[in-house]
N, C-alpha and C positions, 0 to 999 in steps of 0.2 A: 470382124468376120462378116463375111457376106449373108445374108438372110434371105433365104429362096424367097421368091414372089410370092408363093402359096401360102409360106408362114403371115406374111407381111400382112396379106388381106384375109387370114385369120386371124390375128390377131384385134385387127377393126373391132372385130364383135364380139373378143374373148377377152378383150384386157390384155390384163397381166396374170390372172388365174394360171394353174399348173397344167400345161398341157404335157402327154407323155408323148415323146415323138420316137420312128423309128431310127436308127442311127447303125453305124456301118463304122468300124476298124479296119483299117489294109497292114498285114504284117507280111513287108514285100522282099522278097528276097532274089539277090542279081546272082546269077552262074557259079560267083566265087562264095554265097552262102555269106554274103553282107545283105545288111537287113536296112529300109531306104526309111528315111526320117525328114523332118521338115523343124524348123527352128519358129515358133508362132510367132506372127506378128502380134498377137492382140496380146501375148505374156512373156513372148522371148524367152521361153522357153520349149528347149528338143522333143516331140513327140513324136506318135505314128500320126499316119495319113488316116484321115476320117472324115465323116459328113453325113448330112440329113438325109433318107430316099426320099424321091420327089414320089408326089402320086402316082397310084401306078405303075412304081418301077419297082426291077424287082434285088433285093438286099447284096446279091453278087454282082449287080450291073453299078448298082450306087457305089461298089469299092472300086472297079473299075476307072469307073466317070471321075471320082474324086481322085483319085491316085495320080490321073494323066493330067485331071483340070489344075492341082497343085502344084505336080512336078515334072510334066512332059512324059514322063516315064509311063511307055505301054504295059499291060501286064494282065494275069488271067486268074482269076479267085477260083484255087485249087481244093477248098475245104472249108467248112465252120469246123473250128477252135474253141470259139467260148463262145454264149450268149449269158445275157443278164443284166438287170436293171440297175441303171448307175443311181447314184444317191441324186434327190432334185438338185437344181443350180438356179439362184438367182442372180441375174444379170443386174449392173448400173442403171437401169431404165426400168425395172421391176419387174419385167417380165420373168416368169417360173417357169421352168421344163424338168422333165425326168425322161433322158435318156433311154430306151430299150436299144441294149448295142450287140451287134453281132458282128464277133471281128472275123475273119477271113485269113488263112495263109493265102498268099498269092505268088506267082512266081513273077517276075519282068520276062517281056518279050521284046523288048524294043526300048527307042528314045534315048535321050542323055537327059540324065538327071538335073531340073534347073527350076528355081525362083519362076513358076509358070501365072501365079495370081497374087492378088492383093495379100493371101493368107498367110506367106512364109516371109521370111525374112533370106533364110538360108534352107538349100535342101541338100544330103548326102549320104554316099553308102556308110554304113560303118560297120567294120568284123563282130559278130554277135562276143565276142573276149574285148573290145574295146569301146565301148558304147557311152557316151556321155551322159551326164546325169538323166533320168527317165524318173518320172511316175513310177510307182510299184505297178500302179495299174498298167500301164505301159509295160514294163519287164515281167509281170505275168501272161501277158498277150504273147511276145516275144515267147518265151519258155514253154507256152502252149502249142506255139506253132513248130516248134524244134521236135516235140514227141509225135509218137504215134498212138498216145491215149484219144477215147473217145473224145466229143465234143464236150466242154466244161460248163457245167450252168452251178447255180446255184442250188443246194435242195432246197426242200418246202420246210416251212418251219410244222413241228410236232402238231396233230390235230388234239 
């Protein structure tokens, strides 16, 4: 997976220490109500479309940017769905992050769906009844996006 610049020469001075970064889900959906996926290169396995905000940008441009940067496909972030901190992740090289993610319904407005960077393997629509294997965390994104309940976070733990 590619590593924005601004990570890169943050981390010079941070190690491998836990940094929380913000982070962005796209649950993208084309005319026929199929939901757009990418197959990861780095686990080969089918997820949503997602990625870091760059400084300064703002959380519905990042699903944007990443959605057309991965898979050509144009498209417009019509909602937050969920927000919430994913559990940390240590990488092969020991750097530590903890996700703060806000995923986004979005609808496509354009493009053909395609293999657009290093990050996928394979991209495609699939009918939310046929869906290949997914993350829970993935298929509750999905199912969030499908209702019209408020935005999902997590509650606060009891004071």
């Amino acid at each position: 997976m590619a590593i924005p610049d601004f990570l890169r020469e943050l981390r010079v001075t941070a190690g491998t220490q836990l940094l929380l970064l913000p982070g962005v889900t796209a649950v993208v959906f084309d005319d026929e109500g199929r939901v757009l996926l990418g197959r990861r290169s780095d686990t080969g396995k089918w997820s949503l479309i997602g990625g870091i905000c760059e400084p300064g940008e703002q959380p519905a441009a990042t699903a944007e940017r990443e959605v057309y940067e991965e898979t050509a496909v144009h498209c417009v972030a019509e909602r937050v769905v969920l927000t919430e901190a994913l559990e940390p992740v240590q990488y092969a090289n020991g750097d530590r992050c903890q996700f703060l993610d806000v995923t986004f319904r979005c609808r496509a407005t354009g493009g053909e769906a395609c293999v657009n960077d290093d990050e996928s393997l394979e991209v495609d629509w699939f009918p939310v009844d046929a869906l290949p294997p997914l993350s829970e965390g993935s298929l509750f994104r999905i199912k969030q996006s499908l209702t019209d309940e408020p935005t999902w976070f997590a509650p606060t733990a009891p004071q």
